[in-house]
Each structure stands twice: as C-alpha cells, then as structure tokens.
N, C-alpha and C positions, 0 to 999 in steps of 0.2 A: 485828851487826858492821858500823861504817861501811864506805864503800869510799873511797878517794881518786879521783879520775879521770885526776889528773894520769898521763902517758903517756907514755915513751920514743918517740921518731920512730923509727917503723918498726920499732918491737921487738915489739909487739904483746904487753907488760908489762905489770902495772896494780899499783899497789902497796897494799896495804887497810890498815888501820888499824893493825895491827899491824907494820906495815913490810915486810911477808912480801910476796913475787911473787907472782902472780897471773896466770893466762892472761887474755886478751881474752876466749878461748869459753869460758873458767869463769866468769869473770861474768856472760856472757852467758846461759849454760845455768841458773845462779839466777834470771838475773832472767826466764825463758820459767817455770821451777817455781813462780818467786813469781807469776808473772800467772794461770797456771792454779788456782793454788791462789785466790787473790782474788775469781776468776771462777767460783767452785765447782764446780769442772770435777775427774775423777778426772787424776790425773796418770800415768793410760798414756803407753805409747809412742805410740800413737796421736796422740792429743791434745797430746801434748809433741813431734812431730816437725810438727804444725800450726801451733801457736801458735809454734814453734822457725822459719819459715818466714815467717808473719803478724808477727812482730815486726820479723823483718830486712828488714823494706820500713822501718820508721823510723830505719835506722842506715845512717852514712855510706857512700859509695860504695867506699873502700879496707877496711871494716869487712867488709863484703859479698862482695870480692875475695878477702879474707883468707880468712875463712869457706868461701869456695866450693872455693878451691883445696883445701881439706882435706876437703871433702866428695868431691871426683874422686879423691880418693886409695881413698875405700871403693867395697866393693861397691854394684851398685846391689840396689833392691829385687826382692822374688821374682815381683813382675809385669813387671819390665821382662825380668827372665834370660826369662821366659815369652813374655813378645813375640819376642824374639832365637833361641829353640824353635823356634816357630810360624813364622820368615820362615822359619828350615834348611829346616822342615818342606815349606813352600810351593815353598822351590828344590827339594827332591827330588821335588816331584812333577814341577815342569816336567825337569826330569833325565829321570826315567823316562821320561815322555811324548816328550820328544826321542828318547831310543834306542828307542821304538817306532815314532818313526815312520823312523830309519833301518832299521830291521827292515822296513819295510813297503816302503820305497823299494827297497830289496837285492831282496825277494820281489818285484817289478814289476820292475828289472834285469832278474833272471834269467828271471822269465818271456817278457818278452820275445829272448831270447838263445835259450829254446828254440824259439820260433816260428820263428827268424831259421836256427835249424838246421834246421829242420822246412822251413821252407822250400828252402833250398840242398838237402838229401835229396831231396826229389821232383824239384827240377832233375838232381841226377844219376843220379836213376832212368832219367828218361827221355832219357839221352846217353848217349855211346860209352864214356865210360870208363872205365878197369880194374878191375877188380874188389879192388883193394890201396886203391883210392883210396874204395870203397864199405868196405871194413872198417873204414877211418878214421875216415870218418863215421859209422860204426854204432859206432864204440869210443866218438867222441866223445858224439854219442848217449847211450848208455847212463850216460858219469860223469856227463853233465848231469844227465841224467833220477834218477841216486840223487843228486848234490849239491840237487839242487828237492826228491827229499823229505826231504832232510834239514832244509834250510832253512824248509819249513813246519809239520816237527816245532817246530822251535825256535821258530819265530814263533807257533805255538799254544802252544807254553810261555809264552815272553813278555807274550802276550797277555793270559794265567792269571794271570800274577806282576804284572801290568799292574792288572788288574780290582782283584786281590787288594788292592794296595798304594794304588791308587784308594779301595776302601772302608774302610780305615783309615784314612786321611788325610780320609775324607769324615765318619768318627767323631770323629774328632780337630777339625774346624774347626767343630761341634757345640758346642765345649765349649771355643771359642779364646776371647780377650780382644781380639785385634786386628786393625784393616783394614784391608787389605791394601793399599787403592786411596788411602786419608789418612796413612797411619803414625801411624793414632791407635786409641785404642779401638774396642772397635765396642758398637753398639748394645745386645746381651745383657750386654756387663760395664757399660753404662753406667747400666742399669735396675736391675743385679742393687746396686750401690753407691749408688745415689738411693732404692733401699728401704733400705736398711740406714744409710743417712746420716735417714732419714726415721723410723727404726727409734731412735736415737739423742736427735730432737730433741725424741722423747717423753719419753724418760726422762731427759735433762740440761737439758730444756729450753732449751739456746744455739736460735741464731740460723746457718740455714743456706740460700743459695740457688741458684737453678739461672736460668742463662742458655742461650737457643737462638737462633742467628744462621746467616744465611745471603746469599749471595750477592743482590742486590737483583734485583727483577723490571726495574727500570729500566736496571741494565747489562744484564741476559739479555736486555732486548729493543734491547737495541743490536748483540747477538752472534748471527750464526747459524751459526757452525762449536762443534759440541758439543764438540769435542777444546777449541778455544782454550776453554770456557767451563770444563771439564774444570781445565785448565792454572789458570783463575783461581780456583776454588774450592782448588786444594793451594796455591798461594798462599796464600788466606785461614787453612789448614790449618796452615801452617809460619809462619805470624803468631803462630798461638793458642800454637802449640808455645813458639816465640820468646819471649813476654811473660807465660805464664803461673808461677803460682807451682809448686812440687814436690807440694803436696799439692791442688790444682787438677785436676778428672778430668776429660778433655778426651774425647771422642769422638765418633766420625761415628753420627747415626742414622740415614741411609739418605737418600737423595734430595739429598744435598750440603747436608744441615740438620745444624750440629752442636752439640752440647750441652758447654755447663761446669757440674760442678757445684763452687760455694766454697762449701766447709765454715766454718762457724766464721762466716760473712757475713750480716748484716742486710740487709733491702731497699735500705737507705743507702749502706750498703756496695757492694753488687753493682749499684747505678746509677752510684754514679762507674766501676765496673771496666767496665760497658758502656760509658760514654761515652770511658773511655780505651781500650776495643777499637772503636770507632768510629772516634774522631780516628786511632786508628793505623793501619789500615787507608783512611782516607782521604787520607793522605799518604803511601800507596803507589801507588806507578804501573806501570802494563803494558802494555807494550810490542809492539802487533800489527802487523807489515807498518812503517810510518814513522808509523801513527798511534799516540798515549798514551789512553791509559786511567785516569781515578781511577774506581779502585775503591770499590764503594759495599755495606754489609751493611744487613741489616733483622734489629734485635736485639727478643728477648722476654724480659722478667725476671719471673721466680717467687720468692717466702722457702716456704720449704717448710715445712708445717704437717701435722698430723697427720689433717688435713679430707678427705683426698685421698692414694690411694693414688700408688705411683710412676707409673705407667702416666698414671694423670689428672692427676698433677702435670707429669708432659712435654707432653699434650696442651693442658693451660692454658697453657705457656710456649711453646710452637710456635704455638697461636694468638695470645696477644699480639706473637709476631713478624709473623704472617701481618697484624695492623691497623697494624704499626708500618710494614710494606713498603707500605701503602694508604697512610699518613698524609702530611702535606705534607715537604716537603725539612725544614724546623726541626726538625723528629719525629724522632729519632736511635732513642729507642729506646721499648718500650709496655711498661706493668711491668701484671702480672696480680695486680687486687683481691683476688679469691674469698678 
C-alpha cells in the first residue's frame, strides 16, 4: 500500500492511497517494523522501541515534538519506577539516621541536666536550707533519673530498629540499578546489560557499541578543590543525560569514568556519537570564582564483539580513553582495534 506524504499543517494526518487518514506515528511505527524487518532483526519490543528511537534522529524537529509529547503521556519503564524505589529508599534511610541522631542529641540533653542536678544536690547538702527544699530536689531527682531510663530504653530500641533497617537497605543497594552520586546507572546494571547486549550480538549478529569518557587529566590539573571537580563531572553527567537517546544505557562506573552503551551502533556510528559528546561538552562552560572553564572529556570507543567478555570489553574501552586523555589536543577520541 503506497503512502501519500502530503500533510495537513499541524494535523499530524497523512493520507495513504486509499484516501483513508492515517496518523503520523502509524506510519511511522511501519516504517520502524519495515526497517527491522529488512535488517533481519526479530521484531520484539525490545528491538522495535530501539530502532523506534534510532530512526527518529532522521525526522524532522516538529515530528520529534510531536512524538515525544505522547510519549510523556505513558508510563515510564520498570527501570526508571526502580530508580525512583531506590532514591525513596535512600531518603528513608537518611530519615532514619537523622531521628537517631535526634535520639542521641535528647540522651546527651538529658544527661547532662542530670549532672547539672547532681550537681546543685551536693551544693545543698552542704547549706542551711530546709529540709522541704531538699525533698524537691530529691523528688526532682528521682523523675529525672526514671525519665533517663526510660529514654535509654528507647534509644536502645531505636538503635535496634536503626541496625535493623540499616541492614536491609544495605541488602537492597546490593541489588540497585542506580548512583546515587550521578543520577545515573551504576556500574552492576551497567555490566549486567553490556553482557547481555554482547549476549545479543551473537546471535543477531547487528552491530553494537560502547563508549567511556571522562573528565580530562588536563582540566583536573588545573582544579585542586575535589568538590568543584566533583560539581564538573555531574555536569558532564547531566550532559549525557541531556543528548542521549531513550534506549542509550548511560552509567557511572566508578571513579567519575562513565560508560554509554548504543545498541544497534557500528564503530562508524559510535565515533561521530563521540565526536558529538566531545564538541558538546566542549562548548560548555564553568563557571569558578569570576574564572570560565571549557570543559574538556577523554573519550574510548569499543564495537562489541563476541572476542571479549563484558568485563574485558569495558577494560578495552577505559583504556583507549586512558590513550585518548595522553593524545595531543586534535585527539578527541581513541576507538579500541582488538
């Protein structure tokens, strides 16, 4: 069945040969089934919410608009509700942690209040006066000394309920997907999804690659406040976030080195995506005290092949970033042969 292309301004209509109406994302969503099918690829959802993503980089800017705005309308996916889990998670524990240590501040209060009674008592032992005025102090006395233990009853509870809910939460971030410190992936979901993407490109044999960048040794030696160098790495973090695509796995591996892996992506592919997370981040600026900053990254590109577990395919891509950070200024980025 032909399609016509011609288009109502702003209706986001399309009329097909038959004269019949047609949505924009219903043609659209054929022509993502017809590519995947061409490309002898199984038409999961997987793979069709990929190539559903990877195409609309070649469609117009209001096309894109269109598109997205109906995407905000659904759900997102069961890893991002899992992220949004995991921060609650993290609030409750600083929650808890903060009412222990009001727990803790209250039993230091009060201890000190009984010293402070303890003390006045022995001043009016050793004075003249009444004996109605020594009852006082012994009545006082005494509710301190049951209100103290009651309050280190509780704060031995809390303490209990403290450990207790500590070690769940210390089970729980075992088994998380995000970090906490980039609002990105973290390193276990990044590894566990570069085997299983690597797992993939055995048996469809496409084309998929992995990029690692990080903050250049040449700006870190222009910085010696860790916090400001801190500050320029989520910068570089909220870049990634910024310009990558939906099906794009972005995570921190640890030491402010973070990893993309693009599915679906040839070498070819994944060197212009470095060179345009290069230029973009080098036409970002930061701003320290009245001095600017251009920011500057050291990228490594990998095509993932079946030669090399995940583990040694990250190491090959973190070291071509670690030659690309050596290489002269023209060197933007180092793509790994193996």
């Amino acid at each position: 069945m032909g399609v016509d292309k011609r288009e109502g301004v702003g209706s986001g209509i399309t009329i097909n040969a038959l004269g019949e109406p047609t949505s924009d994302l219903e043609v659209y969503a054929k022509e993502v089934l017809s590519t995947l099918i061409s490309d002898n690829l199984p038409p999961t959802p997987s793979n069709f919410s990929l190539y559903f993503d990877r195409l609309m980089e070649e469609k117009s800017e209001s096309f894109r608009k269109q598109v997205n705005a109906i995407l905000e309308i659904e759900d997102g996916n069961d890893d991002e509700q899992s992220m949004e889990l995991e921060k609650s998670l993290k609030e409750g524990f600083v929650s808890v942690k903060n009412i222990l240590q009001v727990s803790a501040s209250l039993y230091k209060n009060m201890a000190l209040m009984t010293k402070i009674l303890e003390k006045h008592k022995v001043e009016l032992q050793t004075s003249t006066e009444s004996h109605t005025v020594m009852r006082i102090v012994k009545s006082l006395d005494d509710d301190v000394g049951k209100l103290n233990t009651i309050l280190k009853k509780q704060t031995s509870q809390m303490k209990t309920l403290y450990d207790e809910t500590a070690g769940i939460i210390k089970s729980v971030e075992n088994e998380t997907i995000f970090d906490n410190q980039y609002g990105l992936y973290n390193r276990r979901y990044a590894m566990n999804k570069i085997d299983q993407e690597r797992q993939l490109v055995i048996e469809f044999k496409h084309k998929s690659s992995l990029i690692a960048l990080k903050l250049s040794k040449e700006i870190e030696g222009q910085i010696s406040s860790e916090k400001v160098l801190h500050l320029m790495t989520r910068t570089i973090a909220r870049l990634l976030l910024k310009t990558s695509r939906r099906s794009d796995i972005i995570a921190h591996y640890g030491s402010g080195i973070f990893l993309m892996l693009l599915k679906h992506t040839d070498a070819p592919s994944a060197k212009n995506a470095a060179q345009r997370l290069y230029d973009l981040v080098a036409s970002s600026n930061f701003f320290l005290a009245e001095k600017e900053y251009n920011l500057k990254i050291a990228i490594g590109v990998a095509e993932i092949n079946n030669a090399k577990s995940a583990e040694e395919l990250i190491i090959a891509t973190i070291d071509a970033m670690g030659r690309a950070d050596e290489a002269p200024e023209s060197i933007h980025y180092v793509v790994y042969e193996g």
